[in-house]
C-alpha positions in Angstrom: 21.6 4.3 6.4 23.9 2.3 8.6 22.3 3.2 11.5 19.5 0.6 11.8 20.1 -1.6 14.8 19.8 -4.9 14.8 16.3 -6.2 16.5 15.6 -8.7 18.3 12.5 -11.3 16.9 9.5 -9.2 17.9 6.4 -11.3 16.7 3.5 -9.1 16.0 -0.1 -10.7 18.6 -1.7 -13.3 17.3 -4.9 -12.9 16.2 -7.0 -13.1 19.5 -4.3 -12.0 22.3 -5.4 -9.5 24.9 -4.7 -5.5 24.1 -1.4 -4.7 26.5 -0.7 -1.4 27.7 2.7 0.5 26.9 4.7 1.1 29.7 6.2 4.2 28.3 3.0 6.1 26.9 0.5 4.0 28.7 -1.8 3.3 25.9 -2.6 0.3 24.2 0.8 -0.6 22.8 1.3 0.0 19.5 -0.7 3.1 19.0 1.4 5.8 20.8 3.8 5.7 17.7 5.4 7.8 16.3 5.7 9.7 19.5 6.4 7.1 21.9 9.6 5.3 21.4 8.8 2.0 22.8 5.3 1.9 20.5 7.2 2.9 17.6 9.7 0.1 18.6 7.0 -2.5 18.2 5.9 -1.5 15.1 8.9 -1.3 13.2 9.3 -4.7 14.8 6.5 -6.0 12.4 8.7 -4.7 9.8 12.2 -5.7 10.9 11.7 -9.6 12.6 10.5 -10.2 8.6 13.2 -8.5 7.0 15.2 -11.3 9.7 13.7 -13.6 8.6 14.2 -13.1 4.8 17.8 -12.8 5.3 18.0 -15.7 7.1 16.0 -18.0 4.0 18.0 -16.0 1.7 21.6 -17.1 3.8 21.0 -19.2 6.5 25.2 -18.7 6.7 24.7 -14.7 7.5 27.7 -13.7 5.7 26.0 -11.0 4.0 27.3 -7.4 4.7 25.8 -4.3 4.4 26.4 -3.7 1.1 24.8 -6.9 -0.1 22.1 -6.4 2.1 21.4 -3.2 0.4 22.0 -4.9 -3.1 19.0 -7.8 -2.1 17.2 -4.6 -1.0 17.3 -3.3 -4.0 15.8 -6.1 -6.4 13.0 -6.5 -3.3 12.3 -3.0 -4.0 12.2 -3.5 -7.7 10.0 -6.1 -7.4 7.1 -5.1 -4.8 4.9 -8.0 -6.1 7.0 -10.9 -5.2 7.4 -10.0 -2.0 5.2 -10.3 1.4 4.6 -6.2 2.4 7.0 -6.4 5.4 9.9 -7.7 3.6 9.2 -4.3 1.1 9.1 -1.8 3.6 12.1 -3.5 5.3 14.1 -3.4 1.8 12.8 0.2 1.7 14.4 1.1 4.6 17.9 -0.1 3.6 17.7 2.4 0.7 18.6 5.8 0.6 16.1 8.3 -1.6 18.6 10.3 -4.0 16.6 13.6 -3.4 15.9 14.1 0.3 18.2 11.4 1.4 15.8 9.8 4.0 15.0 6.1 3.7 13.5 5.6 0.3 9.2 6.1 0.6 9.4 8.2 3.7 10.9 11.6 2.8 8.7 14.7 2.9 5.1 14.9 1.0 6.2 16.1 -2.7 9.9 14.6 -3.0 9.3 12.6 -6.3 11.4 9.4 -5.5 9.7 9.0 -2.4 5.9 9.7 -3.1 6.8 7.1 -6.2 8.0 4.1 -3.8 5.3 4.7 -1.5 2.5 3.9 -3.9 4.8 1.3 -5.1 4.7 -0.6 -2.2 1.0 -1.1 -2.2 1.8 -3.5 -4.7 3.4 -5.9 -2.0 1.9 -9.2 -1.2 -0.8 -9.3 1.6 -1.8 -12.3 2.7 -4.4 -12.6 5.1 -3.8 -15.1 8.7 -6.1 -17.4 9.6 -9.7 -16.8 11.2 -10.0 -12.7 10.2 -12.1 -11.1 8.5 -10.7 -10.5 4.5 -8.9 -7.3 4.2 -7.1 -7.3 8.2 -4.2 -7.7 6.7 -4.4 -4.4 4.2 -5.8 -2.6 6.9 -2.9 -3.4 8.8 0.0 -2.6 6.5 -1.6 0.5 5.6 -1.9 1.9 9.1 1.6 0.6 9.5 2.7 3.0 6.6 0.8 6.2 8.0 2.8 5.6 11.3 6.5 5.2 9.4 5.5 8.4 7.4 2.9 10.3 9.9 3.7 13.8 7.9 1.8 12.3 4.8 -1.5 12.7 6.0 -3.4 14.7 8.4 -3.4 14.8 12.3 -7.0 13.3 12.5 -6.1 10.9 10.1 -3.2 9.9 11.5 -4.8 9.4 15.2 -7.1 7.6 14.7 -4.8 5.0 12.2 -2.4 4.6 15.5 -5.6 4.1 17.9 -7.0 1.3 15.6 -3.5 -0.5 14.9 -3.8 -2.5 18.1 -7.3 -3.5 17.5 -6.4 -4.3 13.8 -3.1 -6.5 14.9 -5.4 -9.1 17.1 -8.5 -9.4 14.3 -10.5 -7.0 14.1 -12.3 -5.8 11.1 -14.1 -3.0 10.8 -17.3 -2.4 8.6 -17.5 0.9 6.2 -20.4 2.2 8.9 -17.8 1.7 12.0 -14.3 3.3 9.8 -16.9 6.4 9.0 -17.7 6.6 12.4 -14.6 6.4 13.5 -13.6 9.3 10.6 -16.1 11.4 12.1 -15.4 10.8 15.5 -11.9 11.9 15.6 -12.4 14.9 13.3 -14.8 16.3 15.4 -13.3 15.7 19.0 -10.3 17.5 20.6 -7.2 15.0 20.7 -7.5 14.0 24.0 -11.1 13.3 24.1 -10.8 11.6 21.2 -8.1 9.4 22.2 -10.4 8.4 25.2 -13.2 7.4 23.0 -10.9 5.6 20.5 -9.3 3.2 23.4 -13.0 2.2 24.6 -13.9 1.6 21.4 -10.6 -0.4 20.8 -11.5 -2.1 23.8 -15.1 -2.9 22.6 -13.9 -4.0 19.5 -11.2 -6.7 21.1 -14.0 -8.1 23.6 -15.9 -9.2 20.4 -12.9 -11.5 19.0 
């Protein structure tokens, strides 16, 4: 659990920006995790630069060591509800499931302590940014979960949450007609052909912002 590295601040877009593309996995970044290293990078960056921050309101001197850091994780974890989502999943992190021993909430499908803090952590705070549509910000946290624990759910699923991150990250919304269609679409394509028809429609979707 010590092994966490330190990260540098790593602001998620703003709502808006243009798409970018990886230069490690060449697609939009963000949605080559958990497979690509530098996407997954960026996305645990949403989750870390808060945890930073946090620490930093909670001791601007930064004389806390890893033990107390694992002690404040603790009470965040105890408390889901009084916390912004990031700063949960952060504190998640920082603890150590007593069954499978992988960060607490994102062990294997079926290990009790972890299936318990991962519906736990729904309870988090979401708080929607300025100018998007209400709900961006649930959609967002909840594709960031499938992509920190991609063995939950299926491979479909799991695609087409990582091709839709980017477009969710800038402002987009999408209807229940467009989230079915996108269900269908990558259910019923190969992977590659799907991913091909996911980036232009991510790329459709940001034009329209």
């Amino acid at each position: 659990m010590d092994s966490l590295r330190p990260r540098p601040a790593l602001d998620r877009p703003r709502v808006g920006a243009r798409l970018h593309r990886c230069p490690q996995c060449t697609g939009f970044q963000y949605s080559g995790a958990p497979d690509c290293t530098e996407c997954r990078y960026l996305v645990d960056g949403i989750i870390e630069t808060q945890w930073a921050r946090f620490l930093q309101e909670w001791d601007p001197d930064g004389a806390q060591d890893r033990r107390e850091e694992r002690e404040l994780a603790a009470m965040v974890a105890d408390e889901p509800d009084r916390h912004d989502w990031r700063i949960v999943d952060a504190a998640l992190d920082r603890l150590e499931c007593p069954r499978c021993h992988n960060p607490l909430g994102r062990g294997p499908v079926g290990c009790g302590p972890c299936d318990q803090a991962d519906g736990f952590r729904y309870a988090a705070i979401e708080t929607d940014r300025p100018d998007v549509t209400w709900g961006n910000e649930h959609a967002i946290r909840v594709n960031v979960a499938v992509v920190r624990r991609p063995h939950a759910v299926s491979a479909p699923e799991l695609l087409g949450r990582r091709m839709v991150l980017p477009a969710l990250l800038i402002g987009y919304m999408s209807t229940t007609a467009q989230a079915q269609r996108l269900g269908a679409l990558v259910r019923a394509l190969p992977p590659e052909e799907a991913v091909a028809e996911l980036e232009r429609l991510v790329e459709t979707f940001a034009a329209r912002l």
